[in-house]
N, C-alpha and C positions, 0 to 999 in steps of 0.2 A: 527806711532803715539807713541808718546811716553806716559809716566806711569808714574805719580807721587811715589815717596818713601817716607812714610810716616817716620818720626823716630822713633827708637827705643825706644821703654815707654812701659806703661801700657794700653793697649785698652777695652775699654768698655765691660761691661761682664766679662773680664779674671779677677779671684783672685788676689791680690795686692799680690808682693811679700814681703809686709813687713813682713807678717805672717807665712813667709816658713823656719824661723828659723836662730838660729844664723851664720851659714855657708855662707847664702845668704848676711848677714849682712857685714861678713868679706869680702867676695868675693867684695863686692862692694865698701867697701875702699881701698882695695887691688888694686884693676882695674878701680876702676869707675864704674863700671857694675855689675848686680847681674848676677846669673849664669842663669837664666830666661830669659835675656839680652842677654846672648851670644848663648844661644840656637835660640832664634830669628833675632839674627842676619845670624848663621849659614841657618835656614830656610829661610830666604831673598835672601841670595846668592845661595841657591838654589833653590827659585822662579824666580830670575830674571840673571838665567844663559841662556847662549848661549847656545839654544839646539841641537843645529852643534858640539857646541864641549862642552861638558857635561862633570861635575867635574869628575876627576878620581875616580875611587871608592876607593882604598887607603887611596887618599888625604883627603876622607870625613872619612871614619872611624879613620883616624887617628886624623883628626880638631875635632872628637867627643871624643874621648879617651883622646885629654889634657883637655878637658872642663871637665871631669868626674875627671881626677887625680888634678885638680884645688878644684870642691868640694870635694874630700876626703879631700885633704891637709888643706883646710879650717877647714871640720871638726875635723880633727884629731889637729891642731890647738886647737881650743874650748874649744875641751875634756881634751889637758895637762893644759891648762889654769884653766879650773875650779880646775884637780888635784892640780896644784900648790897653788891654791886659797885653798881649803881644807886644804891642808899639813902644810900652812902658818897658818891659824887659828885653826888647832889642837897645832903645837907648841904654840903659843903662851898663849893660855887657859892652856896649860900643866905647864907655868908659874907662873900662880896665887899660890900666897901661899908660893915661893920660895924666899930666901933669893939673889939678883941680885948682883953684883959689874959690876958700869959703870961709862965709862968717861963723868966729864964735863971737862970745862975750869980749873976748880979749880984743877982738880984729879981725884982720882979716888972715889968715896961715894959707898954706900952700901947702902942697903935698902930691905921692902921688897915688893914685888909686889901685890896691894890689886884690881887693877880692869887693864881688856882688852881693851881697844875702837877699832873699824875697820874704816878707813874712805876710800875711793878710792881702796880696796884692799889690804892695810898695817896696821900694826895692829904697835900701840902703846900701851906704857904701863903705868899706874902711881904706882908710888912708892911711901912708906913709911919711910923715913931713922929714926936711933936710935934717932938720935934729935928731930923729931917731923917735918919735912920738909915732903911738899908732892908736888912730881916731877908728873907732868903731859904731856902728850904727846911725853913721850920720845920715839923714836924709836927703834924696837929691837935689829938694830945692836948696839945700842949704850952699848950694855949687853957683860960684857969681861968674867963673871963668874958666874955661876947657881950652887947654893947649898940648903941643906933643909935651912928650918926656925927654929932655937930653940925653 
């Protein structure tokens, strides 16, 4: 007789993995699958193995040990992200108040930096120049030189 295979999801009663953090989040764009996913997948294939000839035990700790360096790498993932997200928003705050030169089309202008914004992760800048111009949403690369403000 044979045995229905339900799919791999979320079943009744178990915790939703949306809630198990951002690694889980990654892993599933990454794969398609959260890492919750492929633990029950791995428990599937060893529900419905041939118990004549049973997974190698090897085979299993070793199918266990990439699912674990999967979520490390996710996390550790994460972690530089947010680093780099910090690092970005420290420089850029460390900006305010400094005298910038940046390219437009025209050249190069100067100015001085009076406000941050963050949108998506990137931090632009608006600027001040001598003339009374105020440059909004410029990007930081577009910054060729940082000095005080007189």
């Amino acid at each position: 007789m044979m045995q229905a295979i339900n799919p791999v999801g979320p079943t009744p009663g178990t915790p939703s993995t949306a809630n198990n953090g951002a690694a889980n989040s990654q892993a599933t764009d990454a794969f398609g699958l959260s890492f919750d996913a492929l633990l029950r997948i791995v428990l599937t294939q060893l529900t419905y193995q041939d118990p004549l000839k049973p997974m190698d035990n090897f085979q299993f700790v070793s199918q266990l040990a990439q699912f674990s360096q999967i979520q490390q790498g996710q996390q550790l993932i994460d972690g530089m992200n947010t680093l780099v997200a910090a690092q970005t928003t420290g420089q850029a705050a460390g900006l305010l108040g400094k005298r910038v030169d940046f390219q437009t089309r025209q050249g190069t202008l100067s100015g001085e930096v009076v406000a941050v914004a963050f949108a998506n992760g990137a931090a632009t800048l608006t600027i001040e120049t001598a003339q009374g111009l105020t440059i909004s949403d410029l990007p930081m690369a577009s910054v060729s030189q940082i000095r005080e403000a007189n």
